[in-house]
C-alpha positions as a Python dict, from the first residue, in 0.01 Angstrom:
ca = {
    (1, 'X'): (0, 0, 0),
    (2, 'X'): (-157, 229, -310),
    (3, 'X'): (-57, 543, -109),
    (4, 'X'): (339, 404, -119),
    (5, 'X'): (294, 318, -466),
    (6, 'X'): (112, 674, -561),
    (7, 'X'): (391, 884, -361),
    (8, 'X'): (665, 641, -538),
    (9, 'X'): (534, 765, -846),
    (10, 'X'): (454, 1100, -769),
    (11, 'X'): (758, 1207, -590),
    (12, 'X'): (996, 1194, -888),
    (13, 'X'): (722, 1339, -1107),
    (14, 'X'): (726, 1675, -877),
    (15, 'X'): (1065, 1705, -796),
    (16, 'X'): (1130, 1682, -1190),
    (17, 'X'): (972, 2011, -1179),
    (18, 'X'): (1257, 2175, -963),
    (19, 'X'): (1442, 2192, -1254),
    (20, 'X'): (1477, 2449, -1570),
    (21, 'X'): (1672, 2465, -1857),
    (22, 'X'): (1908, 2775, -1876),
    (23, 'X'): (2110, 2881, -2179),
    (24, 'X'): (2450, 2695, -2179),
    (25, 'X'): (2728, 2958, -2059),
    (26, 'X'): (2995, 2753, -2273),
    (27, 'X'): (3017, 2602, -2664),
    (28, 'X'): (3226, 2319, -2523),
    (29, 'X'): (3022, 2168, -2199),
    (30, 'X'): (3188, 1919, -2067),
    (31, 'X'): (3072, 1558, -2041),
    (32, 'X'): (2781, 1413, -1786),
    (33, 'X'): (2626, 1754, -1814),
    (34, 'X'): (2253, 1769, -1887),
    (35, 'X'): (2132, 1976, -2208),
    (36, 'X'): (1859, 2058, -2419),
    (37, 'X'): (1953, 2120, -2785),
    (38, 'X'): (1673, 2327, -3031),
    (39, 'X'): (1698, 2194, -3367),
    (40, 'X'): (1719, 2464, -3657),
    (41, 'X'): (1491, 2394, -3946),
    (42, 'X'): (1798, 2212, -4122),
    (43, 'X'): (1859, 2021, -3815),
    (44, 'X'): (1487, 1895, -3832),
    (45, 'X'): (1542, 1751, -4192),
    (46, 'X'): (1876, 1576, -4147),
    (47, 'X'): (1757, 1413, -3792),
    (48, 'X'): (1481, 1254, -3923),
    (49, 'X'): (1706, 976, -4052),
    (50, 'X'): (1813, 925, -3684),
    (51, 'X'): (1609, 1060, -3427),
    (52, 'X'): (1269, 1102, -3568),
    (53, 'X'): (1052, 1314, -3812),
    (54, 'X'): (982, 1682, -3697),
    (55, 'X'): (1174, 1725, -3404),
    (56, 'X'): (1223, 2057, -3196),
    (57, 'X'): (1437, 1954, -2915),
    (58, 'X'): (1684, 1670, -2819),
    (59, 'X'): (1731, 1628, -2459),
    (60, 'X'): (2022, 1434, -2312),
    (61, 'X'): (2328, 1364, -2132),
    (62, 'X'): (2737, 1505, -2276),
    (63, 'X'): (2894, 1212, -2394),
    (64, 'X'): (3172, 1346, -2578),
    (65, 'X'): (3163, 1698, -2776),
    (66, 'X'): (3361, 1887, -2997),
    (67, 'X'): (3416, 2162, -3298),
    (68, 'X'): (3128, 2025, -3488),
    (69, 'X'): (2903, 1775, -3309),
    (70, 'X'): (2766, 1704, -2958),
    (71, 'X'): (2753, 1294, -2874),
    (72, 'X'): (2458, 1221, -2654),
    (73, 'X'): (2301, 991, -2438),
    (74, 'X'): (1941, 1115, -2568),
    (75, 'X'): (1732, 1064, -2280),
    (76, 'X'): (1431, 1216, -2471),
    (77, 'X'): (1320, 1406, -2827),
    (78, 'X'): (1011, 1645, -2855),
    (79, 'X'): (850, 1716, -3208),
    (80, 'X'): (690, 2003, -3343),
    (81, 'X'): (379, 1941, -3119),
    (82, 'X'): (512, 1897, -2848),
    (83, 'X'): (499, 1567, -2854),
    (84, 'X'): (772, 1412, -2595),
    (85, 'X'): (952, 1086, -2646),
    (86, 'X'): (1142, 887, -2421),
    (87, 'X'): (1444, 782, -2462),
    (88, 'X'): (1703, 495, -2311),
    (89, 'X'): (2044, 658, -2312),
    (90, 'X'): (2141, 527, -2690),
    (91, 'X'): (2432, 736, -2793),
    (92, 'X'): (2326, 973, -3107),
    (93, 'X'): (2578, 1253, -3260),
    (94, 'X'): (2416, 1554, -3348),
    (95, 'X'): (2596, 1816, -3541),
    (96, 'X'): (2645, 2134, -3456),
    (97, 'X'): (2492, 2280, -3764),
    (98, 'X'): (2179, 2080, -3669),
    (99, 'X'): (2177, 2332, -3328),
    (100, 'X'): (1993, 2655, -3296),
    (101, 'X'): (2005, 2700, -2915),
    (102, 'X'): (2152, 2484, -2624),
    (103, 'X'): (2007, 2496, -2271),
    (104, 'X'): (2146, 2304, -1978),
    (105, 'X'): (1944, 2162, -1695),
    (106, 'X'): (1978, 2342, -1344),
    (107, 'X'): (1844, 2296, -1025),
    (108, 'X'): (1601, 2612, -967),
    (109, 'X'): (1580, 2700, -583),
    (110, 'X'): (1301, 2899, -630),
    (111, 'X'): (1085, 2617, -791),
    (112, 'X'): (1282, 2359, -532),
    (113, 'X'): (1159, 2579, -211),
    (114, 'X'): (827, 2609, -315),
    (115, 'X'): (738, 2264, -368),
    (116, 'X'): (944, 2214, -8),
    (117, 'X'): (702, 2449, 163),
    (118, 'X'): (359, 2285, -36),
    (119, 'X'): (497, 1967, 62),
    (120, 'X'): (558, 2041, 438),
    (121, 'X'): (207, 2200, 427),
    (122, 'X'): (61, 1887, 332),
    (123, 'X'): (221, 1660, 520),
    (124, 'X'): (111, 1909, 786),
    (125, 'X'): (-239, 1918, 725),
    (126, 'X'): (-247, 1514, 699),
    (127, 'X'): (-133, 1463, 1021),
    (128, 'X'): (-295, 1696, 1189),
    (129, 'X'): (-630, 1540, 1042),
    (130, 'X'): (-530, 1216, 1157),
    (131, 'X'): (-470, 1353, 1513),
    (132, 'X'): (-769, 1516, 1571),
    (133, 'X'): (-987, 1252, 1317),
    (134, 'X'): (-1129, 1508, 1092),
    (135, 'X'): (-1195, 1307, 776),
    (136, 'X'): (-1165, 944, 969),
    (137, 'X'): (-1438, 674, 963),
    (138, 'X'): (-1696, 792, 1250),
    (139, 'X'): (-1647, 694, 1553),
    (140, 'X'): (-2051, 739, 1699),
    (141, 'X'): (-2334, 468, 1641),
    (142, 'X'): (-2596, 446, 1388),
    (143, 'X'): (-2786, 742, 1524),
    (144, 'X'): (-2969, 603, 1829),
    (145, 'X'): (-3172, 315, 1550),
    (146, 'X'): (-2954, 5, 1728),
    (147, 'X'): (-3182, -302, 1898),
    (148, 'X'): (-3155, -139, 2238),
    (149, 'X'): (-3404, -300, 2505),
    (150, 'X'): (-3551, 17, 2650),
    (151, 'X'): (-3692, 112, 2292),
    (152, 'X'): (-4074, 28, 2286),
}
């Protein structure tokens, strides 16, 4: 039972990895699209009143955007630190003159094959252990020190 609970919890942690943030190819993405927004210096002062004191980044999903603001579903906020916080979806609008850089979220094959192959190899390896009982409990007897008869 731990092992279900550790891979339930690990799994989502590694394939969260598979992804990278690229610069957004378009100043109007369109809505459900994951981005990254890099706050300017300005942008740190103003969003203190909303999102927190000293951020760098707002992560989140497109709800709506246009000519002067971006309305997210802020999944998470990093500070200055580096400091991540999480976030429930609440809806925030940051304006555009808040933004230094936007970055969506892609799916990286590279990153995505790799952890395929390390996982394959590991999954590998443990059953081939189990197979051949390399790492098992032992299988022999206490080393000949049992209450046999012909022992005197």
């Amino acid at each position: 039972m731990r092992m279900q609970t550790l891979g339930a919890v690990a799994l989502p942690l590694l394939f969260a990895r598979c992804y990278v943030y690229t610069p957004l190819e378009t100043v109007m993405p369109r809505s459900e699209v994951d981005v990254a927004l890099a706050l300017t210096d300005q942008g740190r002062v103003e969003a203190a009143h909303t999102l927190g004191p000293a951020l760098d980044r707002v992560e989140g999903r497109v709800a709506q955007v246009n000519d002067t603001a971006y309305l997210l579903q802020v999944s998470s906020v990093r500070d200055i630190r580096g400091v991540v916080t999480k976030w429930s979806g609440e809806r925030v609008i940051v304006p555009r003159a808040w933004v230094g850089n936007s970055y969506t979220r892609r799916l990286s094959r590279s990153r995505t094959y790799l952890f395929a192959g390390a996982f394959a190899a590991g999954a590998a390896a443990f059953i081939a252990s189990r197979a051949l009982g390399v790492g098992g409990p032992s299988s022999q007897g206490s080393g000949g020190q049992g209450s046999g008869g012909d022992n005197q």
